[in-house]
N, C-alpha and C positions, 0 to 999 in steps of 0.2 A: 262471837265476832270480836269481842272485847279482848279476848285472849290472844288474836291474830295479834290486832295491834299493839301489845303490849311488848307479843316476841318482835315482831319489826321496829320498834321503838328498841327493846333490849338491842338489836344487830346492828341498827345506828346507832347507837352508843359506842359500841364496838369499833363502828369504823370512824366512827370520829378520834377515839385512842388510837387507829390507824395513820390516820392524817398529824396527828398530831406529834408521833415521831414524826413523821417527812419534815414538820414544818420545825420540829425542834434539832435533828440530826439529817439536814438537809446537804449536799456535798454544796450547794451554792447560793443565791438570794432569788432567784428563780424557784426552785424548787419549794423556798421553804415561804413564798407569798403564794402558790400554789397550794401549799399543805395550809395554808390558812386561810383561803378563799375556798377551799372543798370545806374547812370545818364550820363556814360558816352557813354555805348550804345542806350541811346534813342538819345542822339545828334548824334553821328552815324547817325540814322536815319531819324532824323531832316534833317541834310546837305543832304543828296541822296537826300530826298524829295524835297528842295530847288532846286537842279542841276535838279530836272524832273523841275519843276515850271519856272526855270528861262531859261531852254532849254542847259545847259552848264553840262550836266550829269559829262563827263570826267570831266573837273575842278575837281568837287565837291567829284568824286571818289578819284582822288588823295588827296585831303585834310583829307579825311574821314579814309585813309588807314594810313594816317600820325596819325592821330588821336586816330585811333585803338591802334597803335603799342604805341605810349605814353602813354595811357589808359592799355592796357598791363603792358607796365613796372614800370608803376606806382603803379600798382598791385602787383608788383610781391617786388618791394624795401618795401612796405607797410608790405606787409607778413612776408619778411626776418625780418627786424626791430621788426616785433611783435615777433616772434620767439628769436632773442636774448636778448630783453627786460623781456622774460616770463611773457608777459600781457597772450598768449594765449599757454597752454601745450597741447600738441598731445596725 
């Protein structure tokens, strides 16, 4: 079972390098806060998978929900900012 998780851990990895062009060779500021709020939920899921692998689930959940809420509001200051910059109109 250790082996599942390691290859689904290896394929997020993978699509995290995905997202990370999007968010690096993005055609606009949309796309590329997108490609950086998907990378921050594959690491999400990166760490659970680690806490199954490493057997320390809790640990991994509490950093993971830390993680979230940063990942959140990091989102959410990025959005405001764009909005009074008028990079992006509603």
């Amino acid at each position: 079972m250790t082996t599942f998780f390691l290859f689904i851990g290896i394929a997020m990895c993978v699509l995290v390098l995905l997202c990370l062009y999007r968010a690096t060779m993005g055609p606009n500021v949309l796309n590329r806060t997108a490609g950086i709020s998907a990378i921050g939920t594959k690491t999400l899921i990166i760490l659970l998978i680690m806490g199954i692998v490493y057997d320390r689930i809790d640990m991994f959940v509490d950093i993971s929900m830390v993680y979230a809420l940063l990942n959140f509001i990091g989102c959410l200051v990025l959005a405001k900012y764009l909005e009074r910059s008028r990079e992006v109109s509603c």
